[in-house]
C-alpha positions as CSV (number, residue, x, y, z in Angstrom):
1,X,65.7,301.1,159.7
2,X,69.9,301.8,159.7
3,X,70.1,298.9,156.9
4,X,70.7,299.9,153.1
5,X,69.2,296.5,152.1
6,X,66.0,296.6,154.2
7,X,65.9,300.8,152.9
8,X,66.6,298.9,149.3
9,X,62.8,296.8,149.6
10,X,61.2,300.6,150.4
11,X,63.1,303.0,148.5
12,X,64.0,300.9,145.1
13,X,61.5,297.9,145.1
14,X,58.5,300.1,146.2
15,X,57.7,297.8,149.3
16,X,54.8,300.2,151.0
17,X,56.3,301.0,154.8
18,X,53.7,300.5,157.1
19,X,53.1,302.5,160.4
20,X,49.9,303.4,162.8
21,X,48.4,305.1,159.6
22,X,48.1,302.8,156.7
23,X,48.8,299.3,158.2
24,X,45.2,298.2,158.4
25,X,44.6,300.0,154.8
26,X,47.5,297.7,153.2
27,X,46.4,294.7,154.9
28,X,42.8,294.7,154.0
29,X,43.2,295.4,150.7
30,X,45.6,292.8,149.5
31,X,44.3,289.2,149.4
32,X,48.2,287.5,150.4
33,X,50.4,290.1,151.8
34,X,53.7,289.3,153.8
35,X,55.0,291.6,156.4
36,X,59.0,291.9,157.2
37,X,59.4,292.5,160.9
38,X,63.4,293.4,160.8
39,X,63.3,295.2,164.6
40,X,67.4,296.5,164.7
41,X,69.8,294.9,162.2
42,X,72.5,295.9,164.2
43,X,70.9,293.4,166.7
44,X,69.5,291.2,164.6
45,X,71.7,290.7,161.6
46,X,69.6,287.7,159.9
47,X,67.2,290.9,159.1
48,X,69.8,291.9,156.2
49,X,69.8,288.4,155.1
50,X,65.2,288.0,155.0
51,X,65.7,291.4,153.2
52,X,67.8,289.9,150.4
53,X,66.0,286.6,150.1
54,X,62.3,288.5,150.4
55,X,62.3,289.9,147.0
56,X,62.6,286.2,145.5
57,X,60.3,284.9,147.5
58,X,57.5,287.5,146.4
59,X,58.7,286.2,142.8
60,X,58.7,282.8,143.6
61,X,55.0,283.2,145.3
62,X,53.3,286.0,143.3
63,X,50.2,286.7,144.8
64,X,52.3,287.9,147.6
65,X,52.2,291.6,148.2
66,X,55.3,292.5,150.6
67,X,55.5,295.5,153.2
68,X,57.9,296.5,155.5
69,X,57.1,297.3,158.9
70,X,58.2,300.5,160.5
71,X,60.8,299.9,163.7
72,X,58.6,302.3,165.6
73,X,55.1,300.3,164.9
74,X,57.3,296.2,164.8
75,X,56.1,295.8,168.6
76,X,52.4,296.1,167.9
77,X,52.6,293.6,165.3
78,X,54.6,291.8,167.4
79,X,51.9,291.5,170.0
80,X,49.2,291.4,167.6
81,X,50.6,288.3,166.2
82,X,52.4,286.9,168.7
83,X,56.0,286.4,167.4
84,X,59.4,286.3,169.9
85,X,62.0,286.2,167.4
86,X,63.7,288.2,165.0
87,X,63.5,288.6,161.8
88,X,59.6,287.4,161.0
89,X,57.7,287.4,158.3
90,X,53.9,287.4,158.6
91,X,51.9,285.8,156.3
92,X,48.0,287.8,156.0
93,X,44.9,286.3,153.8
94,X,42.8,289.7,153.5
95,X,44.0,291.3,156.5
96,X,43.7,287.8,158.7
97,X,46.7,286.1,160.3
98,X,47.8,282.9,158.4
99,X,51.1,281.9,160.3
100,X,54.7,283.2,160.4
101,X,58.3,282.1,159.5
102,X,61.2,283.5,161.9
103,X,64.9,283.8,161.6
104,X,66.9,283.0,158.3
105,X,65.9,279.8,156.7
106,X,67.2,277.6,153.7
107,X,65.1,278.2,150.5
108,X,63.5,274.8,150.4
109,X,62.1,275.5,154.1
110,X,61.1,278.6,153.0
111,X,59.4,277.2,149.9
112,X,57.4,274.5,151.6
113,X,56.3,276.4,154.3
114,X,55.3,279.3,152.1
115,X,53.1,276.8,150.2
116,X,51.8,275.4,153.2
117,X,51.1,278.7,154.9
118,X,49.0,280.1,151.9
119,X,46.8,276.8,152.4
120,X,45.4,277.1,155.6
121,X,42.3,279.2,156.8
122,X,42.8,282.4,158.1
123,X,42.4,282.5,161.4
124,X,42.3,284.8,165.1
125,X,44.9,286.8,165.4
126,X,47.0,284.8,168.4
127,X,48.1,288.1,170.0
128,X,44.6,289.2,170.3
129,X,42.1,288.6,173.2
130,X,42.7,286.1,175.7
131,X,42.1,282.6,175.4
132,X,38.9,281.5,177.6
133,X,39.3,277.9,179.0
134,X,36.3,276.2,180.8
135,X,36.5,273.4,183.7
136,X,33.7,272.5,184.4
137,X,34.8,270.8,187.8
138,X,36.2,273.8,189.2
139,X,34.1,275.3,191.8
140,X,36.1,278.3,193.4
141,X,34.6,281.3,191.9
142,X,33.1,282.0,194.7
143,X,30.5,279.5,194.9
């Protein structure tokens, strides 16, 4: 991790630091959890700034339970839920994807999207299988 204030979230506030072993654990058995993808704040210095504004918004939005994902485990989240940018925070109803929120962003966005985010359904994980699309006037498989 390299950063004293993403090690802060892990090593003062408790944030559980999730790898191969106990991510699908910690996701299953919190009903909101968020997940701070930070990949390398030496490359990505917003990552200092999410890890500063995280812990207020997990006391602004309570039933949030916060994790930090490992540097070596960020890519398979990444592809399991489908993210390009850096820093991201992923938002989880009972271990299903709900949307994410990328890069720094002012508290009002942050607020609003939060609320609007723990709204919606749960859904497919977007990085997850591959989309099947039908047309139904398309006769070249072989036919």
């Amino acid at each position: 991790m390299a950063s004293p204030l993403i090690n802060r979230l892990v090593d003062e506030l408790n944030y559980p630091l999730l790898n191969a072993d106990n991510f699908d654990a910690f996701i299953k058995s919190n009903k909101y959890s968020v997940l701070f993808c930070t990949e390398q704040p030496a490359r990505f210095p917003e990552s200092n700034d999410v890890a500063v504004i995280l812990p207020e918004l997990v006391n602004r939005f309570s039933q949030l339970t916060p994790a930090v994902v490992s540097t070596e485990f960020e890519k398979k989240v990444q592809g399991r839920y489908n993210f390009n940018v850096w820093p991201t925070l992923v938002f989880l109803k009972e271990g299903r994807f709900l949307g994410c929120i990328s890069k720094v962003q002012d508290w009002d966005m942050y607020r609003l999207e939060i609320q609007s985010i723990l709204g919606l359904e749960p859904r497919r994980d977007p990085g997850i299988g591959i989309p099947v699309v039908v047309n139904p006037s398309s006769t070249s498989c072989g036919q």
